[in-house]
Structure formats: structure tokens, C-alpha cells
VMD Tcl script that draws the C-alpha trace (Angstrom):
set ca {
  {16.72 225.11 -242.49}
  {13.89 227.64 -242.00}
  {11.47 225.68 -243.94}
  {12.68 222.34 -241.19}
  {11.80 224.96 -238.09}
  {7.94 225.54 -239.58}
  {7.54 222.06 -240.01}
  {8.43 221.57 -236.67}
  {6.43 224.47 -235.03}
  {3.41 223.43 -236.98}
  {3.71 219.93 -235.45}
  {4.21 221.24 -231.95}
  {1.01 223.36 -232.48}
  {-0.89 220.66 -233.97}
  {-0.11 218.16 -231.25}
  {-0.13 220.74 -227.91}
  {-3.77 221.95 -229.44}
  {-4.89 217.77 -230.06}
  {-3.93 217.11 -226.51}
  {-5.63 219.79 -224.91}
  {-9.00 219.08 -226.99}
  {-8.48 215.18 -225.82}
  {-8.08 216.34 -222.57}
  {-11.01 218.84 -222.71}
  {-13.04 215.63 -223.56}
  {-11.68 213.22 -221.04}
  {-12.67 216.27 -218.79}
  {-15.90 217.07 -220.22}
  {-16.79 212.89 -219.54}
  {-15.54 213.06 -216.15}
  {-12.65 211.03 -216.27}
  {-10.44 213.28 -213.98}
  {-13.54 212.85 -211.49}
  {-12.61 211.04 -208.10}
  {-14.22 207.82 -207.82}
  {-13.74 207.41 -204.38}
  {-12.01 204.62 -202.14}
  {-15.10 202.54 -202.00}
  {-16.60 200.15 -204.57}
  {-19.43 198.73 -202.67}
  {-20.82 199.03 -199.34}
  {-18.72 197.31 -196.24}
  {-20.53 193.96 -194.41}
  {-21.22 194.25 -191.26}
  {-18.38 192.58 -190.03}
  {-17.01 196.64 -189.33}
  {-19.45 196.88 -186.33}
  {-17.68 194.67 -183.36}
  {-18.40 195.07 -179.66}
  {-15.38 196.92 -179.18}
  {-17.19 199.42 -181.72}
  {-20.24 200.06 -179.91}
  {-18.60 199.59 -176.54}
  {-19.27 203.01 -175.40}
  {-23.16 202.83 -175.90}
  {-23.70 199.25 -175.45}
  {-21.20 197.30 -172.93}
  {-22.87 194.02 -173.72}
  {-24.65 194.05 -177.35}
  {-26.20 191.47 -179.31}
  {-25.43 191.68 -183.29}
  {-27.86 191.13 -186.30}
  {-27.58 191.89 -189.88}
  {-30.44 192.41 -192.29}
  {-29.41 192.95 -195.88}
  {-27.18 196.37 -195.59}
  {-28.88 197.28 -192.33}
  {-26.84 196.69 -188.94}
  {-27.87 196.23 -185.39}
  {-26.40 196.12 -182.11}
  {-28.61 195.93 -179.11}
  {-28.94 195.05 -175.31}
  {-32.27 194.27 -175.15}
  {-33.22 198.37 -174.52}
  {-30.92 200.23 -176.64}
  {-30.35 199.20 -180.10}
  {-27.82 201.11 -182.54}
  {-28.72 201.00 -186.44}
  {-25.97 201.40 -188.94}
  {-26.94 201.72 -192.47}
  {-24.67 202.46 -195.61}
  {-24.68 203.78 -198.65}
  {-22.76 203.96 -201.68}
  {-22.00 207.05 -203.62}
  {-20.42 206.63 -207.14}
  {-19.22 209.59 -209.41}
  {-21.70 211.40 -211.88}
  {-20.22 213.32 -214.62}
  {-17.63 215.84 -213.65}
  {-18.78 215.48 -210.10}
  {-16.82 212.80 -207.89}
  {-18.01 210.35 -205.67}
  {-17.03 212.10 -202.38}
  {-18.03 215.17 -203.70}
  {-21.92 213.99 -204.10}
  {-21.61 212.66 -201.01}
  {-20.59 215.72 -199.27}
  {-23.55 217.48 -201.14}
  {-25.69 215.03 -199.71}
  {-24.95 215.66 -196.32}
  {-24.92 219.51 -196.51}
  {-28.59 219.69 -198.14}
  {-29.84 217.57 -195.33}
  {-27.95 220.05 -192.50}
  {-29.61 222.67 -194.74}
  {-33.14 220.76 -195.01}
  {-33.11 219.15 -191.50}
  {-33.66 221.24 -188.77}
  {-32.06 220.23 -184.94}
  {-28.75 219.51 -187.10}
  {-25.44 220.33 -185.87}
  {-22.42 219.95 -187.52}
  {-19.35 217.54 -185.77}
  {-15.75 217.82 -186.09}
  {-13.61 215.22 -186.31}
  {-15.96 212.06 -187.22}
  {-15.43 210.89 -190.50}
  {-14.74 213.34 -193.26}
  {-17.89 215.23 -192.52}
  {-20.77 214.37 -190.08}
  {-23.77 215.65 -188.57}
  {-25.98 214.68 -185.93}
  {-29.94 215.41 -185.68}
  {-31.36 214.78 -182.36}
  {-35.42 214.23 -182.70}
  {-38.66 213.93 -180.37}
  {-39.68 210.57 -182.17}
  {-40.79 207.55 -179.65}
  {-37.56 206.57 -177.64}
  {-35.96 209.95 -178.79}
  {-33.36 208.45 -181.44}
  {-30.38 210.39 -182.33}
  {-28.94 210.15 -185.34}
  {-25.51 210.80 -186.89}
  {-25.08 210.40 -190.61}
  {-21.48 210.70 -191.81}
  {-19.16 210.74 -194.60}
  {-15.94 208.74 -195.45}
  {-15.06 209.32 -198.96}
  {-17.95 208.11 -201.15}
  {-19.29 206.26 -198.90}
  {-22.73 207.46 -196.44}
  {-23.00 206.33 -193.24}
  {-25.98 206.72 -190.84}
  {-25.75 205.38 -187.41}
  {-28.58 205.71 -184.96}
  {-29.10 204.94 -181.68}
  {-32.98 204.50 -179.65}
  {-34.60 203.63 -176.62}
  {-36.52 200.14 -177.33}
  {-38.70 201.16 -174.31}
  {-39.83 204.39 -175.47}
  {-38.16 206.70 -173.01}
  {-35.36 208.90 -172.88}
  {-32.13 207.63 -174.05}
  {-29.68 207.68 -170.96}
  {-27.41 210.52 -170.44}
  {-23.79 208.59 -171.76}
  {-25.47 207.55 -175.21}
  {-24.82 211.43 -176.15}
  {-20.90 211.60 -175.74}
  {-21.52 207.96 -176.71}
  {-23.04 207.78 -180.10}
  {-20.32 210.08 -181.04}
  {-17.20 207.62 -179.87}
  {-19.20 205.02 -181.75}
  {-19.08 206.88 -184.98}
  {-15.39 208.06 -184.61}
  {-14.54 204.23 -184.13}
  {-16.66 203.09 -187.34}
  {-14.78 205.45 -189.03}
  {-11.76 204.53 -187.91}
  {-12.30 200.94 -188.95}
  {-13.79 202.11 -192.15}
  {-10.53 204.38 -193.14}
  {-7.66 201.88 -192.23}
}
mol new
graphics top color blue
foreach p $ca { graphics top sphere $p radius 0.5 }
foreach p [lrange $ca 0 end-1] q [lrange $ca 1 end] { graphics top cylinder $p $q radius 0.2 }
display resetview
């Protein structure tokens, strides 16, 4: 009966120490990494007039290969995507957050916004018809949305509250 118990706690051993070196090694690949929920990069179809409403009442729609644009003639919004898939032990969401914080880091006029997307910025520059950009995160996915003055001049005064509604509704769309 003794010798039946070593047999036994031998096995255990031997199988509890196998499992944890498979799962060191699924680890090790990334396997346990989070993929993200998106496999490729949304159409355009997520940018609707009721989207970009709040900067553009009456916008005109074009799509260029991943590129997005919405204008009235004198404002024109820009939304671009990109895809960010897992490397290694590091998930997809998780690069993308990276990404994100080394340009609040790198960029300077940055400030951080709550509640838009999982994470989001917005840099404000003094570039010809003084774009404003916000570049947020939902999941793995990046996505930059700017808004300019076609003229050259200042943007007007409701495309600041503005910009932001328009990314909080793209991310809406883009989450359910």
C-alpha cells in the first residue's frame, strides 16, 4: 500500500511540474497575451453625419484607402486608423497604450482626456489652419482624428468642445 502512495505522489509531481513548464512556455511565447477585439482596421462606414454632427452640421464624405474625410467646404475632419497586433508577451492594447503615452511624453502641447476611448490625448498645434488633433485608443486599435481650417485661419470657437464629442461618438460606434 505504501509502495501504491509513491507511485502516486511521483505522478502528481511529475505531471503538476510538466504543466507548469508547458505553461511557462505557452507564457514565455505569449500565448496568454491579449490580442485585442480588433482584427483589422474598421471602413469608413463608422464616420456618419450624425458622427461629426457637432463640428460639421452639413459634411461631405470621402474615403481614401484607410484615410477618412468629412468636410463642409472649410472645415474638414481626418480620421485615420491603425491596427495594433500583440508582440511577444506584450498584448495588443497594451502596445497601443505605449504608443500613445510616448507620444504625450514626446509631444509637447499634449493633454491627456478622460472619458474618450480607452485612452486619448489631444495636441493642439500652430500649423496653417491651426489643426487639432486627438489620437485615441480602443483596445488595439489607434485612432487619430483631426480637425483644420481649409482657409488657413483659426478654427472657430465650437470645433474645441466639438472635436471632442466627435471622438466620444467614434468611439462609441467603434465599441458597440
Amino acid at each position: 500500500m505504501q509502495r501504491l502512495w509513491r507511485i502516486v505522489l511521483v505522478s502528481t509531481v511529475v505531471i503538476v511540474g510538466g504543466t507548469a513548464v508547458v505553461l511557462g512556455v505557452l507564457y514565455s511565447v505569449g500565448a496568454f497575451a491579449e490580442q485585442g477585439r480588433f482584427k483589422a482596421v474598421p471602413g469608413c462606414a463608422v464616420l456618419d453625419a450624425a458622427t461629426v454632427a457637432p463640428v460639421l452640421p452639413s459634411a461631405q464624405f470621402e474615403a481614401s484607402g484607410g484615410n477618412c474625410t468629412a468636410t463642409d467646404g472649410a472645415t474638414q475632419i481626418n480620421v485615420g486608423f491603425t491596427l495594433v497586433s500583440k508582440q511577444g508577451r506584450v498584448g495588443g492594447p497594451e502596445l497601443a497604450s505605449r504608443s500613445l503615452d510616448a507620444v504625450t511624453v514626446a509631444g509637447g502641447g499634449t493633454e491627456r482626456l478622460r472619458g474618450v476611448g480607452d485612452q486619448a490625448i489631444r495636441q493642439r498645434t500652430e500649423a496653417i489652419g491651426r489643426p487639432q488633433i486627438i489620437t485615441m485608443r480602443v483596445s488595439n486599435l489607434i485612432v487619430v482624428v483631426s480637425v483644420a481650417n481649409l482657409n488657413g485661419g483659426d478654427l472657430p470657437a465650437a470645433v474645441d468642445d466639438g472635436l471632442v464629442r466627435v471622438a466620444k461618438a467614434l468611439a462609441a460606434r467603434l465599441t458597440g
